[in-house]
C-alpha positions as CSV (number, residue, x, y, z in Angstrom):
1,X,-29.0,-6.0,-27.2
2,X,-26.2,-6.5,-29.7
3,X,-24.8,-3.3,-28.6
4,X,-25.2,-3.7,-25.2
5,X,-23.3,-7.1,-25.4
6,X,-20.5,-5.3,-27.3
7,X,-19.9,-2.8,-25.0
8,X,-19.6,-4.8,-22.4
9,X,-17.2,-7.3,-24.1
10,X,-15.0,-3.9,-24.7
11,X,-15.3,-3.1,-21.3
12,X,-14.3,-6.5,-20.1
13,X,-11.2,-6.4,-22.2
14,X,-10.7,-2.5,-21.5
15,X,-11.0,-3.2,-17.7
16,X,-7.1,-4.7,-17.4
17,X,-5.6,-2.0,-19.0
18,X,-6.8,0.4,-16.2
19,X,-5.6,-2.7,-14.1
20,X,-1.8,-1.9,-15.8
21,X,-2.1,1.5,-15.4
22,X,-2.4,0.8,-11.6
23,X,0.1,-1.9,-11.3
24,X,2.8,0.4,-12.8
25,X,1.4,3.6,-10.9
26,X,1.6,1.7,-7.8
27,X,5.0,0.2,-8.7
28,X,6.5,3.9,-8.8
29,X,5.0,5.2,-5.8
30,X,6.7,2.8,-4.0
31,X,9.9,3.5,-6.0
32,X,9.6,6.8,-5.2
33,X,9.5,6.7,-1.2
34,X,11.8,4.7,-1.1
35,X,14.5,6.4,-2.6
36,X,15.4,8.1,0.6
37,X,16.2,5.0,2.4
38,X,18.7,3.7,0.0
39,X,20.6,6.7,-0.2
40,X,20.1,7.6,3.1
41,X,23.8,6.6,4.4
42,X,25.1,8.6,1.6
43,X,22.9,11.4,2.3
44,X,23.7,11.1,5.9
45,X,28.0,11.6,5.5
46,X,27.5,14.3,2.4
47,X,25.1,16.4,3.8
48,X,25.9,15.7,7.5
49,X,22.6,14.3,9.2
50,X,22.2,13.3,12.6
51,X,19.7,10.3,13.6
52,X,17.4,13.5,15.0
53,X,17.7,15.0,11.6
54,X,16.9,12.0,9.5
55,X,14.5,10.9,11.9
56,X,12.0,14.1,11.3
57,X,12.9,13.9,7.5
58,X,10.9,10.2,8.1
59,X,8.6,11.9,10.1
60,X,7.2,14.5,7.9
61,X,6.8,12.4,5.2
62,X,4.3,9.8,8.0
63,X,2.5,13.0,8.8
64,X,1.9,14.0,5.5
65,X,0.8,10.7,4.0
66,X,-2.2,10.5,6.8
67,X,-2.6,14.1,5.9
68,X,-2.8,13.5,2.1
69,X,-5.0,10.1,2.4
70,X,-8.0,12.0,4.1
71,X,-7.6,14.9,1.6
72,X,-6.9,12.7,-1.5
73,X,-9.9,10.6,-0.6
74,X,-12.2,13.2,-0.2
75,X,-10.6,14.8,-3.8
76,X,-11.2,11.8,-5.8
77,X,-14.8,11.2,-4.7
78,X,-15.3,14.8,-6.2
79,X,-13.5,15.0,-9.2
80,X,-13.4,11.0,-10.1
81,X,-10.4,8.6,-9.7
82,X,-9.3,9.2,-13.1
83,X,-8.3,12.9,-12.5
84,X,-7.4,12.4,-8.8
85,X,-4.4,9.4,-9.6
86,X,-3.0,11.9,-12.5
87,X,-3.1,15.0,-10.1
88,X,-1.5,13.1,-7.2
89,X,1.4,11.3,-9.9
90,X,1.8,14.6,-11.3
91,X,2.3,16.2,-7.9
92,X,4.3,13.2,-6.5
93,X,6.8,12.9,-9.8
94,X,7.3,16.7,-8.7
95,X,7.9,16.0,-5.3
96,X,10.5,13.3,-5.8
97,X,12.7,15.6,-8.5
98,X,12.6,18.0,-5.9
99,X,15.0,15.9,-3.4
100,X,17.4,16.3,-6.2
101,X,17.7,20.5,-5.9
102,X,18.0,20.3,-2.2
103,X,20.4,20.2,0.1
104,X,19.5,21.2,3.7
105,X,17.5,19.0,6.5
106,X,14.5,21.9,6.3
107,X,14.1,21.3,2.2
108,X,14.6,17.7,2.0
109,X,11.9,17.8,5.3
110,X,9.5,20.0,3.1
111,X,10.4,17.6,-0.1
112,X,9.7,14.6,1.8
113,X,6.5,16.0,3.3
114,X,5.3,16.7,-0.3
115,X,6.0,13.6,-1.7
116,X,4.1,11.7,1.2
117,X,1.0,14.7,0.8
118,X,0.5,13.5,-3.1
119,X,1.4,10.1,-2.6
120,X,-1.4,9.2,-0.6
121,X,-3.4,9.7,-3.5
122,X,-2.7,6.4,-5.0
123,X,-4.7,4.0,-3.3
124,X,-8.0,5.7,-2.6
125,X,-8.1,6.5,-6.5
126,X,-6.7,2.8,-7.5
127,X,-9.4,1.1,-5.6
128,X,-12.0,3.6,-6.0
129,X,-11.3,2.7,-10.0
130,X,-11.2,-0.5,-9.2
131,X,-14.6,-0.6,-8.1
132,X,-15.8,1.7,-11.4
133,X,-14.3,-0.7,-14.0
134,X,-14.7,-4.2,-12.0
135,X,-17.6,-6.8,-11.2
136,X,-17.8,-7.1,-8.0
137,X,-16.7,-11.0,-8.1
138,X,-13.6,-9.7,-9.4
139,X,-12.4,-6.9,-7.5
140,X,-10.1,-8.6,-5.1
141,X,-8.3,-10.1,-7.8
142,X,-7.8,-6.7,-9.5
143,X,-6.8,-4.8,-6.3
144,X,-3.9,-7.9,-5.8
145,X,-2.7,-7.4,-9.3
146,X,-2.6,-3.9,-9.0
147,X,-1.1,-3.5,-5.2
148,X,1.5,-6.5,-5.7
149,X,3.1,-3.8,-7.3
150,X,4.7,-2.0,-3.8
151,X,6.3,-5.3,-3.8
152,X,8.0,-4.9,-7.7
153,X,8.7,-1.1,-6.5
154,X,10.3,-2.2,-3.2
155,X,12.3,-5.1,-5.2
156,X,13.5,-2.9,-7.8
157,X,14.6,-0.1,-5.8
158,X,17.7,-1.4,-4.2
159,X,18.5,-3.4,-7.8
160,X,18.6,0.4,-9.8
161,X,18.8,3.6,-7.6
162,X,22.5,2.4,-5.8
163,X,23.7,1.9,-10.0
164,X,22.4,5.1,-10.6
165,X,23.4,7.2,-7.7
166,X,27.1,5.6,-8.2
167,X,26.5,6.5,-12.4
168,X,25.2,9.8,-12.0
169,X,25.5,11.4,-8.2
170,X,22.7,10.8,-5.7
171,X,20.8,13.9,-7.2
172,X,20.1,12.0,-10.6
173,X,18.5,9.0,-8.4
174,X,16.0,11.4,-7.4
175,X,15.2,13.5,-10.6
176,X,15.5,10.0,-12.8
177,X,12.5,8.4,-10.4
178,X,10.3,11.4,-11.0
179,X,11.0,11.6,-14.5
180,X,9.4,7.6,-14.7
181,X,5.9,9.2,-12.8
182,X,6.0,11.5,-15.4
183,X,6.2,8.8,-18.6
184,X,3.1,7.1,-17.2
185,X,1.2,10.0,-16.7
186,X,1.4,10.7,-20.6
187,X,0.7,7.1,-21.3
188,X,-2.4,7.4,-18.6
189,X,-3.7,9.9,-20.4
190,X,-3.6,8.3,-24.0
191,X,-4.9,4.6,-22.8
192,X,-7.3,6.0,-19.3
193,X,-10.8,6.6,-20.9
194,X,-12.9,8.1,-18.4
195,X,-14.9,5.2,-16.4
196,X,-18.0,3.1,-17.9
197,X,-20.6,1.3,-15.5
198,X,-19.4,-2.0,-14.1
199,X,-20.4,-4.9,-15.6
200,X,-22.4,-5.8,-13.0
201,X,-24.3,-2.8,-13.7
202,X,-24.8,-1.0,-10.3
203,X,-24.9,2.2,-10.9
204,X,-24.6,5.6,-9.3
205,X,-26.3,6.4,-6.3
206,X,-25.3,10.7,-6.0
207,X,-22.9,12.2,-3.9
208,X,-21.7,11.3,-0.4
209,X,-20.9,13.3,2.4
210,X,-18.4,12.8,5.8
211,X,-21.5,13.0,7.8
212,X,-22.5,9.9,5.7
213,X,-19.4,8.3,5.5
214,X,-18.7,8.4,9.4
215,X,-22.3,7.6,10.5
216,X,-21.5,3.8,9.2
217,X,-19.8,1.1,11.6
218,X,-19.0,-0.2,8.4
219,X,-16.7,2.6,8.2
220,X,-14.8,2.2,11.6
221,X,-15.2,-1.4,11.3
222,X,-12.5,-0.8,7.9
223,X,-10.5,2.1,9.2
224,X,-9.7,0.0,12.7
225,X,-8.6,-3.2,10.8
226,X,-6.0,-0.2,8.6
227,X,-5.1,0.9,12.1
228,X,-3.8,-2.4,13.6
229,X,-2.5,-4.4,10.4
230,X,-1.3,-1.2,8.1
231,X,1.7,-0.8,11.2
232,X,2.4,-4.5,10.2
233,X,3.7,-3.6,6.9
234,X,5.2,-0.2,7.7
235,X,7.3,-2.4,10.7
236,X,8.5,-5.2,7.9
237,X,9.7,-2.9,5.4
238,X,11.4,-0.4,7.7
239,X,12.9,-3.1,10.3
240,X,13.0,-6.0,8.4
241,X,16.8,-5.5,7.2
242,X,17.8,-4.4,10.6
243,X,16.5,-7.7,12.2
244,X,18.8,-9.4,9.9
245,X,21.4,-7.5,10.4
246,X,20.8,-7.6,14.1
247,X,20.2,-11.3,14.6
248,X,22.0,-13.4,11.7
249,X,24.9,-10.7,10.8
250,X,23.9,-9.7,7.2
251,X,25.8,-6.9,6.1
252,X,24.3,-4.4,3.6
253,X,26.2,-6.3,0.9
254,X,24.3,-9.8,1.8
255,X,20.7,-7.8,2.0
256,X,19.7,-8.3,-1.6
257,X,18.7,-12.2,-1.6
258,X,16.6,-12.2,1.7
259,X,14.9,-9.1,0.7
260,X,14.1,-10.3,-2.8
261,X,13.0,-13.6,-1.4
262,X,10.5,-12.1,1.0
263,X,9.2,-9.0,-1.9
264,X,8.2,-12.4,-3.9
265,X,6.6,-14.1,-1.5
266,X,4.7,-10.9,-0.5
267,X,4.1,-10.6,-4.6
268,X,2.6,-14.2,-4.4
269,X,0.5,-13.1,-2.3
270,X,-1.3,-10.4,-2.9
271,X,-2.5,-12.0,-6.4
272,X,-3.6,-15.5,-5.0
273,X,-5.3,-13.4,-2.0
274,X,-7.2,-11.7,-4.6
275,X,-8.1,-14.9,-6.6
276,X,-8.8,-16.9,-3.8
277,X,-11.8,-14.6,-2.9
278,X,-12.9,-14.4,-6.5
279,X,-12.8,-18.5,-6.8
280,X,-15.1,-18.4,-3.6
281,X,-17.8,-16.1,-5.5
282,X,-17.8,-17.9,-8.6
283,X,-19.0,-20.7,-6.5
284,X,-21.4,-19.2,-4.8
285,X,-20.2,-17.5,-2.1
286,X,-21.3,-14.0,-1.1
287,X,-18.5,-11.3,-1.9
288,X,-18.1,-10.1,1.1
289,X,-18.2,-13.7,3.0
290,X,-15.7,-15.2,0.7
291,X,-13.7,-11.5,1.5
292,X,-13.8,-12.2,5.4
293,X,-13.1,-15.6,4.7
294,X,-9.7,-15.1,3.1
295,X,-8.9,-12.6,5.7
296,X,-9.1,-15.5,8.3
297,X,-6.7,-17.3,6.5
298,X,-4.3,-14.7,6.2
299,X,-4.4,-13.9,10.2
300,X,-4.2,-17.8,10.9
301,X,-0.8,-17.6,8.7
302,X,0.3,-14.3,10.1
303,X,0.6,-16.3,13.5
304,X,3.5,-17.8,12.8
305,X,5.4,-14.3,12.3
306,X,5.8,-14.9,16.4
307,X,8.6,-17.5,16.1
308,X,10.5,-15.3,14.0
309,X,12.9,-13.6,16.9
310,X,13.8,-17.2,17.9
311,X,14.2,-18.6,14.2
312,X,17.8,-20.6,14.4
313,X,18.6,-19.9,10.6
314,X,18.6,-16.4,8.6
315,X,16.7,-18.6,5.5
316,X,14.2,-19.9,8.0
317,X,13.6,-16.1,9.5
318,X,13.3,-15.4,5.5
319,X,10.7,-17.9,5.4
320,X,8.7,-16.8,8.1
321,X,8.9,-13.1,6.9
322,X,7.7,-14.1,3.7
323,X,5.0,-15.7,4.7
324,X,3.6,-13.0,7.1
325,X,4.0,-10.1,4.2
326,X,2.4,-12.8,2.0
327,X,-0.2,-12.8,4.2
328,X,-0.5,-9.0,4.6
329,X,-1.0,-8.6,1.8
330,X,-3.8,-10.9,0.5
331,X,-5.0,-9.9,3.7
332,X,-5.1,-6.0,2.3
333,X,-6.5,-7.1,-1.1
334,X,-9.4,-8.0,0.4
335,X,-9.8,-5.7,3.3
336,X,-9.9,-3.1,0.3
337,X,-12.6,-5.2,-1.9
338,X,-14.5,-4.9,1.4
339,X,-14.9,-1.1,1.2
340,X,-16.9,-1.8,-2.9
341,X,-19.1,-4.5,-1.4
342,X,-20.0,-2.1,1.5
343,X,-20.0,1.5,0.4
344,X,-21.4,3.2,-2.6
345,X,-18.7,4.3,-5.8
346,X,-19.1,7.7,-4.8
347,X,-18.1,6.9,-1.3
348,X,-15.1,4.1,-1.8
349,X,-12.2,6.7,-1.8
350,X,-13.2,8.7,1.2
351,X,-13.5,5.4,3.3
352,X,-10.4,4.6,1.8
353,X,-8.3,7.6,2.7
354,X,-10.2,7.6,6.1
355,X,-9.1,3.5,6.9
356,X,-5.5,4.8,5.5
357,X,-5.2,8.1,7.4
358,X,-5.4,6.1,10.9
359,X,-3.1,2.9,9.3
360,X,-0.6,5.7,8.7
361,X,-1.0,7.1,12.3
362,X,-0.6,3.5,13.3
363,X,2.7,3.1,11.5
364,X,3.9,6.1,13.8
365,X,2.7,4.1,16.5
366,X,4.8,1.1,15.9
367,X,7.9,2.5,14.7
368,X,7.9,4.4,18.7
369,X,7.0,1.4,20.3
370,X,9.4,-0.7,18.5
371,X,12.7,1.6,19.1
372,X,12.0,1.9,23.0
373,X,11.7,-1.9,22.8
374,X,14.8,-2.4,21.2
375,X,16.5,0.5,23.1
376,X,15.5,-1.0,26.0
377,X,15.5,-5.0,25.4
378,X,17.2,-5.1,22.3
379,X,14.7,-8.3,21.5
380,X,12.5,-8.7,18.9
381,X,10.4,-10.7,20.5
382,X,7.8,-8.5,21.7
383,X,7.4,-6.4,17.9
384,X,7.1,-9.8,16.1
385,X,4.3,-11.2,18.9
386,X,2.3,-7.9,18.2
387,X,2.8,-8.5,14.6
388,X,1.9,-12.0,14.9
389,X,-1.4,-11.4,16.5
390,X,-2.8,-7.8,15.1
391,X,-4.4,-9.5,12.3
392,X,-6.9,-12.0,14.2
393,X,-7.4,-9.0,16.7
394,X,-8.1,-6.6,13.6
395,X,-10.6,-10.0,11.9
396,X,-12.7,-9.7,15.2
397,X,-12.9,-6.3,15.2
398,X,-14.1,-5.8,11.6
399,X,-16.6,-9.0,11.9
400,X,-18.4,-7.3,14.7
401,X,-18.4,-3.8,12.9
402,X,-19.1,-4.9,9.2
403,X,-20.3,-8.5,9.9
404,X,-22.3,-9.6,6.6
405,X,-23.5,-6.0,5.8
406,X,-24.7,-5.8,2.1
407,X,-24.2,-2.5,0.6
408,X,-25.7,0.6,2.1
């Protein structure tokens, strides 16, 4: 018994490391991708882009990152999350160096389309490890900690890369991002021991196939709710500065406060989303109620996104904005702990790549509706109503699929 208790005390303490580990991976991926945007004017007079050209560089990466999340989550359920994350940061650190040895549209497309293949490893091998090192009362909370840091990667992005683009060349901006994937991949592999049971003690219940997988509404119930909120997020951090630009006049100079403002906001609330859920269970409440519950929340909050093409002040619009990425994502923290109330270990990563795959597909959806909108109204109102009310439509949805399932 004494050695039971001490294992589990290590584990315990053990448990947040893993949770670094996937703060800081997660922080890079989103470094990473996001390189291309911010040198993307530069890229655009050097190498001579047109908007067609830059627009399928975007593309192929979109494809590729549905691509790679049905792949990657299929991978990791085979091999373990462990070996999946250090495979796809290898292969995405590799990716990313490689923008820096190119120079034509066709090899920054094939770059880009690399970088979004491995990329998608990250979050069906985060919350899949998630659900191998965490209790189940705590797993919201981790997957907040650990996906606030998109947020970190998309604040410190425009902070470093223009420094070291203007230091170095453009070239070194790529090259120097990869180079970080690969310093956490050699501390991963000193500090990642391969996974214990959860404290909780469920163990595992043998392998998992698609057929299995797809059978469940459970499954759709998830992968519908990534399909009409993931677009949410792809639309604020791809037309979020334009709107300001657009509507208040904020040059590229003025960008940096609003965007910071909003990343922390977002930051906020991915960790209270988590630890709201978690305060539910420790007093009483089921996991997956108190998940559903939070979710709620969020899409109540995430209503008032709809004002925001009327707002009368940029800091107001700021506000708004911050609150519906807030909400998104504590909203996605616990749409995520869903998947390890619902689905066995073995299963978490392919349900995960599957919900991701069409939430990617869904971001390609958005971004066309939104630029015939534009081109034709040149009004944000209709993109920030849809954004507004995806997440209540996406809370019905999963309610009637999932409902108050316990785990199959």
């Amino acid at each position: 018994m004494t050695s039971a208790l001490s294992t589990d005390v290590s584990v315990s303490r053990y448990r947040w490391v893993i949770c670094a580990l996937l703060f800081f991976a997660t922080t890079i991926n989103y470094i990473d991708r996001q390189v291309l945007g911010i040198l993307a004017p530069t890229l655009q007079v050097e190498i001579g882009w047109s908007e067609l050209e830059y627009s399928s560089i975007v593309t192929a990466f979109q494809a590729a990152y549905a691509i790679g999340l049905v792949v990657f989550g299929w991978l990791i359920d085979k091999v373990g999350s462990r070996v999946g994350l250090l495979v796809a940061v290898f292969a995405w650190s590799c990716a990313s160096m490689a923008h820096g040895f190119v120079s034509a549209t066709a090899g920054f497309a094939l770059a880009r389309f690399a970088l979004g293949l491995s990329e998608a490893g990250n979050f069906p091998a985060s919350v899949k490890s998630v659900a191998e090192w965490f209790p189940k009362r705590e797993r919201a909370f981790a997957i907040g900690i650990f996906n606030s840091g998109s947020n970190i990667g998309a604040i410190l992005t425009p902070l470093f890369v223009p420094w070291i683009a203007i230091t170095w060349g453009w070239r070194a901006a790529f090259i120097v991002t990869g180079v970080v994937g690969v310093v956490w991949l050699c501390a991963a592999v000193v500090f990642w021991r391969p996974a214990q049971r959860a404290l909780d003690g469920d163990e595992p219940s043998g392998k998992v196939s698609w057929r299995d997988v797809a059978s469940h509404r459970a499954t759709w119930g998830f992968a519908i709710a990534k399909f009409l909120t993931d677009p949410i997020w792809w639309f604020y951090l791809y037309w979020a500065p334009k709107y300001l630009g657009t509507q208040f006049g904020v040059q590229l100079s003025g960008l940096a406060a609003p965007l910071v403002v909003i990343y922390l906001m977002a930051d906020v609330g991915s960790v209270a989303g988590g630890y709201a859920s978690a305060r539910l269970v420790k007093r009483g409440a089921d996991e997956l109620a108190a998940r559903q519950r939070v979710m709620l929340w969020c899409a109540c909050i995430a209503l008032l996104v709809g004002f925001a093409a009327v707002a009368p002040t940029l800091w107001f619009a700021v506000l708004l904005l911050g609150l519906a990425t807030a909400a998104h994502q504590a909203w996605s923290a616990n749409l995520f702990a869903t998947v390890s109330d619902v689905f066995p270990k073995e299963s978490v990563a392919s349900v995960i790549g599957l919900g991701g795959m069409l939430g990617a597909v869904g971001g390609m959806v958005i971004a066309t509706v939104t630029g015939l909108v534009l081109q034709y109204s040149g009004s944000y109102v209709v993109p920030f109503v849809i954004c507004s009310l995806s997440y209540l439509v996406a809370w019905f949805v999963f309610r009637t699929f999932v409902g108050s399932r316990k785990e199959i």
